[in-house]
N, C-alpha and C positions, 0 to 999 in steps of 0.2 A: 716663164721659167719658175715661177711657184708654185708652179701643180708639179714639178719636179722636186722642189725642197718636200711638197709635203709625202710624194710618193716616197720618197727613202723615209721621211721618219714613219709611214703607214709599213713601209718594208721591213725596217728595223724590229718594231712591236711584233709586227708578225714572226719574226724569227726570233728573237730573244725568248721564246718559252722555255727555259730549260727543262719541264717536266716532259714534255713532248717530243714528238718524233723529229725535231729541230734542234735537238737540242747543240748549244757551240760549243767547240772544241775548248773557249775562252771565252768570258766577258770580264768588261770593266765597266765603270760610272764613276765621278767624282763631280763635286761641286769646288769650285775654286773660286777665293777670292783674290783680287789685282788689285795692284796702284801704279799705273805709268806715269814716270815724271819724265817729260824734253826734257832734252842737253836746252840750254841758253842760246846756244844759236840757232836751234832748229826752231825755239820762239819765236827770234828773231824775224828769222826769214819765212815762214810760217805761221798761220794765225791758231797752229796748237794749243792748246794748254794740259796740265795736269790736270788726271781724271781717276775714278776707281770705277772699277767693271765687275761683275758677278758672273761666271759663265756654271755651264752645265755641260758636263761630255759625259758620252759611253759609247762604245761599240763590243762587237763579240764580231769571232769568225768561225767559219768550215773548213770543210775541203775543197768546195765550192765557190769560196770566198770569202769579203769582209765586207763588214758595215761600220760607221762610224759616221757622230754628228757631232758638234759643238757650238750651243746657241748663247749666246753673251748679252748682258744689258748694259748698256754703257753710262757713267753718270744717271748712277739708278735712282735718286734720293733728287735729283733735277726736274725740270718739265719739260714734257715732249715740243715744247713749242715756245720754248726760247730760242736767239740766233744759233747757229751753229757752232759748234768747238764748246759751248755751256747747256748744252740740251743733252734731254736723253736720246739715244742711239740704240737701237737694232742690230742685230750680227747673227745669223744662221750660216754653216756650212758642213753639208751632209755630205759623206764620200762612199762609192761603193767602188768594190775591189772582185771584178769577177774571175777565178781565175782559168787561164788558158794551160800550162802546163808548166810545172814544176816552178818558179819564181815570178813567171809570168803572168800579167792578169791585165784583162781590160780594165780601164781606169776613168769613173764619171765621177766629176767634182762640181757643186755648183757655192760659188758663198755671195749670200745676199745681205744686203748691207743697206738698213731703211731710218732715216729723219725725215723733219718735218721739212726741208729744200732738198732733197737727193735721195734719190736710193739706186741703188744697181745690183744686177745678177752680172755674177762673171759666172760661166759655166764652161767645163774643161772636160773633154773626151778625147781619149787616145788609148795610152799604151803603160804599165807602170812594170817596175820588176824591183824585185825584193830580194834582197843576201843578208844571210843571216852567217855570221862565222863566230861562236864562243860568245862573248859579252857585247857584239856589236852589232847592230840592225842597220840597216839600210833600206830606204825602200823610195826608188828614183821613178820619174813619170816623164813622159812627152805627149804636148795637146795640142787638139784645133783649141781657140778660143771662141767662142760667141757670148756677145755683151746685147745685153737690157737695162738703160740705165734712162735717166733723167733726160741727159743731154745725146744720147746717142745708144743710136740701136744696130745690132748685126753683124757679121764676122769680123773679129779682131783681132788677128795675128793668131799668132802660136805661145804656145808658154813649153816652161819644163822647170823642174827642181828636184828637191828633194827631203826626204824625213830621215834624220841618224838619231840614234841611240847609243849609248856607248857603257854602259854599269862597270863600277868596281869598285873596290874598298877601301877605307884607307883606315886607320889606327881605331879601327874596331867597328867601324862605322858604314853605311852603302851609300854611294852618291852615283849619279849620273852626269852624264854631258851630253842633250838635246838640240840639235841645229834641224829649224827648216828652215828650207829657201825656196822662194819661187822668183821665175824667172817671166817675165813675157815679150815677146819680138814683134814686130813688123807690123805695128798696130794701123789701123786703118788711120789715114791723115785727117781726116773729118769728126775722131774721134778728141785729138788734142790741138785742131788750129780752129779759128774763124774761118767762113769764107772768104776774109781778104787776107790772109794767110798768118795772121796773128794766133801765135801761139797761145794756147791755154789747159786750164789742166796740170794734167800729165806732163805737159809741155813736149815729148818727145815719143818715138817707136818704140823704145824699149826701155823696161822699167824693170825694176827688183824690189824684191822687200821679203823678210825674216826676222826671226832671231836666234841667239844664241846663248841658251838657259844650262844653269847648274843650278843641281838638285841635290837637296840629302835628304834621302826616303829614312824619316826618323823612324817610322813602323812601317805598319801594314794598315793604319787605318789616317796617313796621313802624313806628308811631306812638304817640304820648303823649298823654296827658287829665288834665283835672282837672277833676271834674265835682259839681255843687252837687243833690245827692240832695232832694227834699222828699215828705210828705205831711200831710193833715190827711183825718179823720174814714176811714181806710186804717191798711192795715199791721194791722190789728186793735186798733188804738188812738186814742181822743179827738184829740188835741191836737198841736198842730205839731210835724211831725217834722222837723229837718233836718240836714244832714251831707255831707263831702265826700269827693269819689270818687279815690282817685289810681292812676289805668290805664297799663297796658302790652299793648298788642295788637300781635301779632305773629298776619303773614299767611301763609297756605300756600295760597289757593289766589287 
């Protein structure tokens, strides 16, 4: 599934020329910096800790479609080859948006996720639809799933979620309100038990994980978040994950 992460960013370059007969209807790029800190009991129960991440996104689209990626280094100032939860960390997930007609579009997602004990491709193909009305976006998907990972390879359930947007103003100012969610179903059982039926992992069929970000876009070259991280039966672990996100993105394109 890596020659998939690199086909879309080789897909991207190619169509991002805006001097060219390619040119998108839109692009974006921003660099952003994070610092995710657990709640105290997601420590607890979880061997988390607080981390800061560096990522890079852009995407642009057509009429034909969209592109977008976003590649993260996690505890970047760390080494790749300390235990887990204090190492650095890996993160790519490239999405293309082909479309079918009018909000419609086939929908490939794959996000890879690599240390020095684990790494895994989740990779997601179905179906996505997009509503756009005044200051709100919306843009909802349903998938097969298939996984590549460390401890287990090959169809795993179904997923589905979703990307909103919401802009508006308040006492002079532009702010936003950001939720994704993804969802996944009916994961294969060999993917979260032992074979003597001892659960692990994921521990369960289905799993969730999101978050939910406000934003005050102070310019055009640069905005702020604080954004409310969750999972349960995700992340490689049981039990409610939560914690918050504090961003700095700055734009370049």
């Amino acid at each position: 599934m890596r020659y998939f992460v690199l086909l879309c960013l080789a897909f991207m370059s190619l169509f991002a020329d805006e001097s060219g007969s390619f040119k998108p209807l839109y692009s974006f790029g921003s660099v952003n910096l994070n610092y995710l800190s657990w709640s105290s009991q997601t420590k607890e129960n979880t061997p988390h800790t607080d981390f800061a991440y560096l990522e890079a996104e852009g995407g642009a689209g057509w009429k034909w479609g969209e592109v977008y990626c976003l590649a993260a280094i996690e505890n970047p100032t760390k080494s790749y080859d300390k235990e887990f939860a204090t190492n650095r960390r890996y993160t790519l997930k490239p999405i293309v948006n082909l479309t079918i007609t009018g909000g419609l579009s086939v929908h490939l997602q794959n996000f890879h996720f690599e240390s020095r004990d684990f790494d895994i491709d989740n990779v997601y193909a179905g179906f996505a639809y997009t509503y756009v009305m005044d200051s709100l976006w919306v843009k909802t998907f349903a998938t097969l799933h298939y996984q590549e990972s460390t401890y287990y390879s090959g169809m795993n359930g179904y997923a589905a979620g979703w990307v909103a947007k919401y802009d508006f103003a308040l006492l002079g100012e532009n702010f936003s309100v950001f939720n994704w969610h993804e969802m996944e179903f009916a994961r294969d059982q060999q993917d979260y038990s032992l074979d003597d039926g001892t659960l692990t992992g994921n521990k369960g069929a289905d799993g969730y994980n999101g978050a939910l970000a406000f934003w005050w876009n102070v310019n055009q070259g640069y905005t702020l978040a604080m954004q409310y991280r969750y999972a349960k039966h995700k992340l490689g672990y049981e039990p409610m994950q939560e914690g918050f996100i504090a961003t700095l993105k700055i734009f370049f394109l």
